[in-house]
BATI-290389 format. One record per residue (C-alpha): z, x, y. Coordinates in steps of 0.001 Angstrom, whole numbers, plus 500000, padded with zeros to 6 digits. Layout:
// BATI-290389
ZXY ...
***
This chain:
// BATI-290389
524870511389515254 522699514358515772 519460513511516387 517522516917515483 516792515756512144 518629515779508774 522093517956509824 524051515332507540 522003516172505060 521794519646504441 525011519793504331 524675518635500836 524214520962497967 522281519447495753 520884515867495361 523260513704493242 521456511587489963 522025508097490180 523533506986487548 523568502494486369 521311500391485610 520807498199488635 519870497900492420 523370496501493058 524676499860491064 522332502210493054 523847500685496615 527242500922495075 526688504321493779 525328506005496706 528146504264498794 530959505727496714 529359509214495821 528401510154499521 529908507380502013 529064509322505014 525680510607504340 522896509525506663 520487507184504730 518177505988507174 516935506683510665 515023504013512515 512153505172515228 512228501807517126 508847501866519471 509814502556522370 510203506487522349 513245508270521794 515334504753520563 516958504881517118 519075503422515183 520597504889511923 522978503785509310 525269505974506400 525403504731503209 528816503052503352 527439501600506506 524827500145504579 526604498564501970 528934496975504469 526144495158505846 524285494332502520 527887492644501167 528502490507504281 524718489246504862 525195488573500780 528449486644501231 526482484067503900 523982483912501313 526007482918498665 527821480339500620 524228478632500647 523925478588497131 520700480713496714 521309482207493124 517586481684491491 515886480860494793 513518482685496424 514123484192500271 511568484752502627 511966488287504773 510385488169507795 510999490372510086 509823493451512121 510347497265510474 513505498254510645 517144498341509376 517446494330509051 514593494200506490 516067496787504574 519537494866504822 518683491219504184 516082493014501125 519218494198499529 521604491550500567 519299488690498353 519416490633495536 522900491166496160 522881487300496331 521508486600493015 518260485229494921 514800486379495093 513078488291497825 509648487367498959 508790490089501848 506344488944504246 505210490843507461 506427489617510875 503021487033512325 501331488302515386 498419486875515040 497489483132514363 495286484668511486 498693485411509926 500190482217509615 497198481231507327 498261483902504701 501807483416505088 501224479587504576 499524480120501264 502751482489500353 505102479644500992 502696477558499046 503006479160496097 506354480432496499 508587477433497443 511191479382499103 514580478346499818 515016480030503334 512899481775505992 515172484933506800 514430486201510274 516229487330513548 516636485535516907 513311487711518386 511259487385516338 511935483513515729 511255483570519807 507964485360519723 507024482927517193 505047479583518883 507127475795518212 503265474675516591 504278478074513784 507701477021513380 507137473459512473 504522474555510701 505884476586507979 508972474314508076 506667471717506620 507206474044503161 510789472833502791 512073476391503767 515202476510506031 514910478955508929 518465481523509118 518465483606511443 520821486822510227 521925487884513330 523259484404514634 526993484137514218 528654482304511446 530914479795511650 533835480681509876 533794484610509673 532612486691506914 534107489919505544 532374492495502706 535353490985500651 534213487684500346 531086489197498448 531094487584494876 529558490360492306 526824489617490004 525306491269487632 521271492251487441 519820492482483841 516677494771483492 514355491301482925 515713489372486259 513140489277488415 514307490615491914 511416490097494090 507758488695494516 505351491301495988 502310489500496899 499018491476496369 497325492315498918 493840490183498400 491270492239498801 489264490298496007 491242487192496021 493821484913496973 497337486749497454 499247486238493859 502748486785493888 503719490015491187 506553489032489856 508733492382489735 512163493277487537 515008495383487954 514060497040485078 510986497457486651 512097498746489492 514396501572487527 511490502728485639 508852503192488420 511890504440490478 512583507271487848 508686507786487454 508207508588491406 510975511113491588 509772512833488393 506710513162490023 507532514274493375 509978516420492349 512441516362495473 515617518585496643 518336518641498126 516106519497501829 513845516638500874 513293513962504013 511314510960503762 508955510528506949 507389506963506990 505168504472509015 504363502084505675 505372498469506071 508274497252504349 506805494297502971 503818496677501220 504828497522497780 503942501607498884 506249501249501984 508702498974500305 509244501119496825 508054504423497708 509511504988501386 512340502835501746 513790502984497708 513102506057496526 514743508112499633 517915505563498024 517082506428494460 516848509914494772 519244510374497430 517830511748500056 517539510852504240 514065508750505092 513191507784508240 510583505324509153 508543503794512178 506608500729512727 503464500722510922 501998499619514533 503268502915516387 501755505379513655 498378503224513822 497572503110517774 499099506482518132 498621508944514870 500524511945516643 504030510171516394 504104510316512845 503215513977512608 505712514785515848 508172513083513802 507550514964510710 508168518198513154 511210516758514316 512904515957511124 511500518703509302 509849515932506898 508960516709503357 507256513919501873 505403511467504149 501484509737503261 499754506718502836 496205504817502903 493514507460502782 492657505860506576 495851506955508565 494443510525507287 491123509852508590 492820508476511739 495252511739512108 491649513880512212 489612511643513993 492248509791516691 494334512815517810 493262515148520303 493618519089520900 496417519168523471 498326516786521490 498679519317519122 500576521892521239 503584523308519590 502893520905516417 504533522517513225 503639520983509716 504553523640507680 507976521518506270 505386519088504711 505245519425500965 504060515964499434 501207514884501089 501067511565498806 497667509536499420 496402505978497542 496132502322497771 492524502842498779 489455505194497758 490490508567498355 487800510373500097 486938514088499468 485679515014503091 488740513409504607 491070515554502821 489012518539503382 488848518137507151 492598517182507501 493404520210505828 491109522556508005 492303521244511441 495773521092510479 496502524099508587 496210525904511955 499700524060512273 501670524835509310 500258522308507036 499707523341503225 496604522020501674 498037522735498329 500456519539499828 497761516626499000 499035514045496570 496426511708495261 497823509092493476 497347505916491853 499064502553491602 499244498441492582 501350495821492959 501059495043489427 502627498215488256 505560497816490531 503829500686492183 503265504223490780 500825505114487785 499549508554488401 499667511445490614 498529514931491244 500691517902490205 503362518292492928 502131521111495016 499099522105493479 496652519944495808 493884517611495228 491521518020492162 487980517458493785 485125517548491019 481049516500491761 479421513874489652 475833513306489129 474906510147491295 472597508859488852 475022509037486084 477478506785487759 475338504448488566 474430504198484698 478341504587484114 478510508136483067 480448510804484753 478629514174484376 479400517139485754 476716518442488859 476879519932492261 474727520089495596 472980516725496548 472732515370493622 476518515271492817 478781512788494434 482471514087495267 485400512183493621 489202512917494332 491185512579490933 494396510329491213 496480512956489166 497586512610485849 499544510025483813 503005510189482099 502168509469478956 505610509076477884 506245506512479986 503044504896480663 500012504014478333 496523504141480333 493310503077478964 489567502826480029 487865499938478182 484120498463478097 485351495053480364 483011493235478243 483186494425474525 487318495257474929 486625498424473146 487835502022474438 485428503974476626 484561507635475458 485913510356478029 484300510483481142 482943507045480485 483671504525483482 485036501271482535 488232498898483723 491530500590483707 494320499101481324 497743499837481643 501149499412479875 504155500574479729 508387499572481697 506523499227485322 504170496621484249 505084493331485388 505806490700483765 502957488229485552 502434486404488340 504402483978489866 503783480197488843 500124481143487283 500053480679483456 498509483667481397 494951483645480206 494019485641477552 492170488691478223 492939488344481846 495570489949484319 497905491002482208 497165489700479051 494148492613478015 493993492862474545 491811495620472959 489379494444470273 491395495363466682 494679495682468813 496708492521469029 500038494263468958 499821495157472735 498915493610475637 497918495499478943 497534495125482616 493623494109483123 493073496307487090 489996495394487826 489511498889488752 486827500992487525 487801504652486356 487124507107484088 489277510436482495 488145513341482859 490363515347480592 494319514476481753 492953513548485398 492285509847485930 489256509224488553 489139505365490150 485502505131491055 485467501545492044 486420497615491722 484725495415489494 484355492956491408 483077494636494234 480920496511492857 477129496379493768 474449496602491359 470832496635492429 467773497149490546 470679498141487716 471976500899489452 476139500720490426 476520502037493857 480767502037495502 480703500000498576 483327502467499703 480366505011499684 477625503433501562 480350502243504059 481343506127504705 478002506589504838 477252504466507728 480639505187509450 478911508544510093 475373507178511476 476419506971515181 478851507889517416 479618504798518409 480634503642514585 484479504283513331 485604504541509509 487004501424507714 485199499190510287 481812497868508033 482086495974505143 479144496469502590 478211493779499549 475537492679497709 474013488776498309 471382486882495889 468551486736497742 465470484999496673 466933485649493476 467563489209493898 470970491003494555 470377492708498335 472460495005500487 474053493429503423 476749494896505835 478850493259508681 479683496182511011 482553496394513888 480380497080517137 481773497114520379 480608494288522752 479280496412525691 476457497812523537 473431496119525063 470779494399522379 468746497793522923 471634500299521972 472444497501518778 469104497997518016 469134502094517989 472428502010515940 470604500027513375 467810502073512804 470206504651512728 472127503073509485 469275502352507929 467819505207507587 471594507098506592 471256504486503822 468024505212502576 468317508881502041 471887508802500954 472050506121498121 468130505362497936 468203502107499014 467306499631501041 469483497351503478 468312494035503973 470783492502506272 473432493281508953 475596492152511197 477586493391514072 481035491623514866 483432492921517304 486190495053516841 489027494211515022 487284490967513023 486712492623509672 488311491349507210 491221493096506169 494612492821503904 497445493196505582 497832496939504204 494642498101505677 492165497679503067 489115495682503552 488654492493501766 484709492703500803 484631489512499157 485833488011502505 483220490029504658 480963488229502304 481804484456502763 482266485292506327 478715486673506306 477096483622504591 478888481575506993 476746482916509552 473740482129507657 474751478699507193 474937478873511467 478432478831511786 478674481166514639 481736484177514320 484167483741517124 
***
């Protein structure tokens, strides 16, 4: 096929509505309705390999994979998915459901650290089968293997041969109702242990329909993505909405867009990609970890959704990705802040499609008492809104956590939600009331909501997250974002990179402190430590008017951090009072 990016295409008209009720209907659909279309395009690593598949292509695969699943007897069962990005995940995703089974996506282990999480997945979980291929089953060690065999999962490799053949034919149909649950998304843990979400078709349809309402695509959309599959962002938004709405997507390993930012905007040059985002940190990476002759011939100006979430959205990252790469076609009026979790399936809120970020300034003070007020200059503290909710279709409230009463506008309290993306609950955890998704509002017992743990506020229609409860620091009975202070410091020395210092407060001597553990790298003598931290300090001080009683340098890449990207404070924390206790950090 050509490979200059989306000739298949635009040689459509118009982008054709799904129409059913199902995931098995929307493969069918788009199989039958446009056969030949190209429906995804794989960047494999190394540079210039791909692989792409049409939609009849895909269902081929889906219904054969399916068939060997069925001949197992998986109907109820839940599937583990691990493998690397790519076409297989997509394939073996579709073929469980296909299979009347459950899929459980999991990232592919390269790290020991790994195994740890996934172990606590199987845990919980109890799957049926491991689904991998033949490499990565290599790269993984015999100790892994036997390991997470010890869970009762059989390993199946999908790319082994069977033993008596298998045709698309042999594929016996099933039928989805909206409350079968389809797959477990496991959160990411940035406060907590991972919990698996347990998400519906009818889930599924409803966030599905929500996201292309919002985004608004045509029939020249193209879906440019680095997100990993087994992320609920990557997953929903990349990989099933290009299928929902119809339109070509074409992803890369999460791993090539990380060490090297410039392939994912080359690629969004080269397929003339519409929509493409993610974490506000591959922004801050794109401005930050790409340099001026990379940028030679660079052309951004196809880029129309500029979608960002899953972490605080920062104001100055938005502002200086705009002003270094509108120089190379890129519309600031693209940014889409948006807002959603695992919970929700994925979506809540987003900005007006191509209208740009809403930025407003906040008094500091206020905030910290839990009051958004309007102010500007020093005294105001920037905060990006996460768009605006459809309120037909979703019901979002802030609440007092602690009274379960509604919070006045521009009041910040927890975020409630209801409404056809909220899950049903979490996966072998019984309900408690007034937790997780059980919120009930005091003199409301007809309807229960999703309890966020987010912190929030509206401010007219547009929802601001200004926080998470539980990491949340409160000294001397002021609320300061840990996100802030750790921007803050990020900027204190050259030497210091963004999302690398975790800050949270510890009791000490009976008082709640400020303590940080900080990514430093290992060749900075004790002298050049000790300039750095004079250097944070005093950024502190002046910016948040406090003091910081502790902190740590570890080397790079030992934060602790979800598999998404986000970093897990609570975590930082334990690991930090570990080191008090003397246990050294290897």
């Amino acid at each position: 096929m050509d490979n200059s990016g989306g000739s298949a295409l635009k040689a459509m008209k118009e982008l054709i509505p799904f129409e059913g009720d199902s995931l098995i209907d929307l493969i069918r659909f788009r199989a039958r309705v446009q056969p030949d279309q190209l429906a995804y395009t794989h960047l494999k690593e190394k540079k210039n390999e791909i692989a792409e598949i049409s939609y009849r292509e895909l269902e081929e695969r889906i219904l054969i994979l399916a068939a060997r699943l069925q001949r197992r007897q998986v109907a109820g069962e839940r599937l583990i998915l691990m493998y690397p990005s790519g076409l297989d995940y997509l394939v073996a995703y579709f073929a469980t459901l296909f299979a009347g089974a459950i899929a459980v996506p999991v990232y592919e282990p390269r790290q020991s650290t790994h195994y740890n999480r996934l172990e606590s997945i199987l845990k919980d979980a109890k799957p049926r089968l491991l689904l991998t291929d033949q490499a990565t089953l290599q790269r993984s060690s015999e100790e892994s293997i036997a390991s997470l065999s010890l869970f009762g999962a059989e390993w199946f490799c999908t790319d082994s041969d069977e033993a008596e053949p298998v045709s698309a034919a042999d594929w016996q149909p099933i039928e989805l109702a909206q409350d079968d649950v389809v797959f477990l998304q496991y959160t990411s843990g940035s406060t907590g242990n991972p919990k698996g979400v347990m998400v519906s078709n009818g889930n599924l349809m409803h966030n599905s329909a929500m996201i292309k309402a919002a985004t608004k695509p045509h029939a020249d959309f193209v879906n440019v993505s680095w997100l990993p599959p087994y992320h609920d962002m990557g997953l929903i938004g990349a990989l099933l909405q290009p299928l929902y709405s119809g339109y070509h997507c074409v992803f890369m390993s999460p791993v090539t867009a990380i060490q090297r930012p410039i392939r994912l905007l080359e690629a969004i040059q080269k397929y003339r990609g519409t929509i493409c985002g993610g974490p506000n940190f591959i922004y801050e990476a794109c401005v930050s970890r790409i340099r001026d002759k990379q940028l030679d011939g660079l052309d951004l100006s196809s880029w129309e959704v500029a979608f960002n979430g899953a972490e605080p959205i920062n104001a100055d990252t938005l502002s200086r990705f705009s002003e270094r790469f509108e120089a190379f076609g890129f519309n600031p009026d693209a940014h889409f802040p948006c807002y959603g979790m695992a919970e929700t399936t994925l979506f809540v809120s987003g900005a007006e499609t191509f209208a740009g970020a809403v930025v407003r300034g906040y008094d500091k003070e206020g905030l910290a008492r839990g009051e958004a007020i309007a102010a500007q200059g020093d005294k105001a503290r920037e905060l990006v809104s996460s768009g605006r909710v459809f309120e037909s279709e979703m019901t979002v409230k802030i609440v007092d956590p602690v009274s379960c009463l509604p919070c006045d506008e521009r009041r910040i309290g927890e975020i409630w939600i209801r409404g056809g993306s909220v899950a049903s609950g979490y996966w072998q955890r019984d309900e408690v009331p007034g937790e997780d998704f059980f919120g009930l509002i005091e003199g409301d017992n007809a309807h229960r909501y999703l309890r966020t743990g987010d912190l929030g506020f509206f401010d007219g229609q547009e929802l601001f997250i200004s926080g998470r409860t539980k990491d949340l620091i409160i000294i001397r009975g002021k609320n300061h974002y840990p996100q802030d202070i750790e921007y803050s410091v990020a900027g204190a020395h050259a030497e210091l990179k963004p999302d690398s210092g975790a800050a949270f407060a510890v009791d000490i001597d009976g008082f709640e402190q400020l303590v940080m553990l900080q990514e430093l790298n290992i060749r900075i003598d004790e002298a050049g430590q000790g300039e750095i931290l004079e250097e944070i300090r005093t950024v502190v001080s002046r910016q948040h008017e406090m003091q910081l009683a502790d902190l740590r340098f570890i080397r790079p890449g030992t934060l602790p951090k979800t598999t998404s990207g986000k970093i897990q404070r609570q975590a930082a924390k334990r690991m930090y009072l570990a080191m008090l206790n003397g246990d050294s950090h290897k």
